[in-house]
N, C-alpha and C positions, 0 to 999 in steps of 0.2 A: 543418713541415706536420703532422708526429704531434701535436704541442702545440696545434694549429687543431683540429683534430679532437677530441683529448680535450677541448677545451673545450667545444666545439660539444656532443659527447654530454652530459658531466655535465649542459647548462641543457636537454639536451632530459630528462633522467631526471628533474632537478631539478622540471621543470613539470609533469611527466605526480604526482608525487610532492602535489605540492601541489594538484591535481585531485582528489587521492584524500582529502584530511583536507579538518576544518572549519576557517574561516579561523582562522585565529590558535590553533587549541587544539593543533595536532595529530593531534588523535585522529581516527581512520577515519570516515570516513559511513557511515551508516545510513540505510536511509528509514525516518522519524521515522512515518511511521501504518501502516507495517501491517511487523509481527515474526511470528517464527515460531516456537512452542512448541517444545518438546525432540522433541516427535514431529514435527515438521515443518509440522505447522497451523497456519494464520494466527490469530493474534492481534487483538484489537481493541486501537488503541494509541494512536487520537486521534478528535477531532471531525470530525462530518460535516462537508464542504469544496465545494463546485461546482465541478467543472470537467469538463473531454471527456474522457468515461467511455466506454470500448472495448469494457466486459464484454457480453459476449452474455448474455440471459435468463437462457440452462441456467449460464455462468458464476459468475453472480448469484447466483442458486438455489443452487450449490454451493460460494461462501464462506459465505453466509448459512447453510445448513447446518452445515458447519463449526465455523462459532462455537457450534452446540448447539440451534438453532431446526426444527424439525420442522413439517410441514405447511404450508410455504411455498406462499401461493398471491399471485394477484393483483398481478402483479411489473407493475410501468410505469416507462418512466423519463420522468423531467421533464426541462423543458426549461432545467434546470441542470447536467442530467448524474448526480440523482443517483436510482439506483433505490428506488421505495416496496414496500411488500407489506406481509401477513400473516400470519403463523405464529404455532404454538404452543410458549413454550417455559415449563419447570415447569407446566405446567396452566395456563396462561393464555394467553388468543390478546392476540398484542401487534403494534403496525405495526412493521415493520424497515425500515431503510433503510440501501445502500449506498453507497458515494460512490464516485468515479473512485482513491482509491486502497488500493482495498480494504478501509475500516473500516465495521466494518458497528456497527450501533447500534438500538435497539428504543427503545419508551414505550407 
């Protein structure tokens, strides 16, 4: 019965274990688009993506700040999920846009 058991646990440790890495590498997951600098700020860390974005306005506004963008106005999201606006960042007024997993990105 102890021998049933010990088994039973290792393939339950074992799966929860391989939940945690990428397939075959080993190595831990990460979410691949949005990291967080040494002071705990998000990061911009991949391309804009569409999908069901959660962020409220004020949330929006305050990653896209964040990343360094000042005078954030004129926030919408489309009906991809991903938020538009405009701010200022270096002296230049630029459109920003956020996606649903926090990468934020300008032009």
């Amino acid at each position: 019965m102890r021998l049933l058991l010990a088994a039973a646990a290792a393939g339950l440790l074992s799966t929860a274990a391989v939940a945690q890495t990428d397939a075959g590498s080993g190595s831990l997951t990460t979410n691949p688009a949005l990291s967080l600098k040494p002071n705990g700020s998000p990061e911009n860390t991949g391309a804009i993506a569409p999908g069901a974005n959660s962020f409220t306005e004020g949330q929006a506004r305050s990653r896209i700040e964040a990343q360094g963008f000042t005078g954030v106005s004129d926030l919408r999201k489309d009906d991809q999920g991903i938020w538009h606006g405009r701010a200022q960042h270096n002296g230049q007024s630029v459109e920003v846009m956020l996606d649903f997993r926090g990468n934020v990105a300008s032009k």
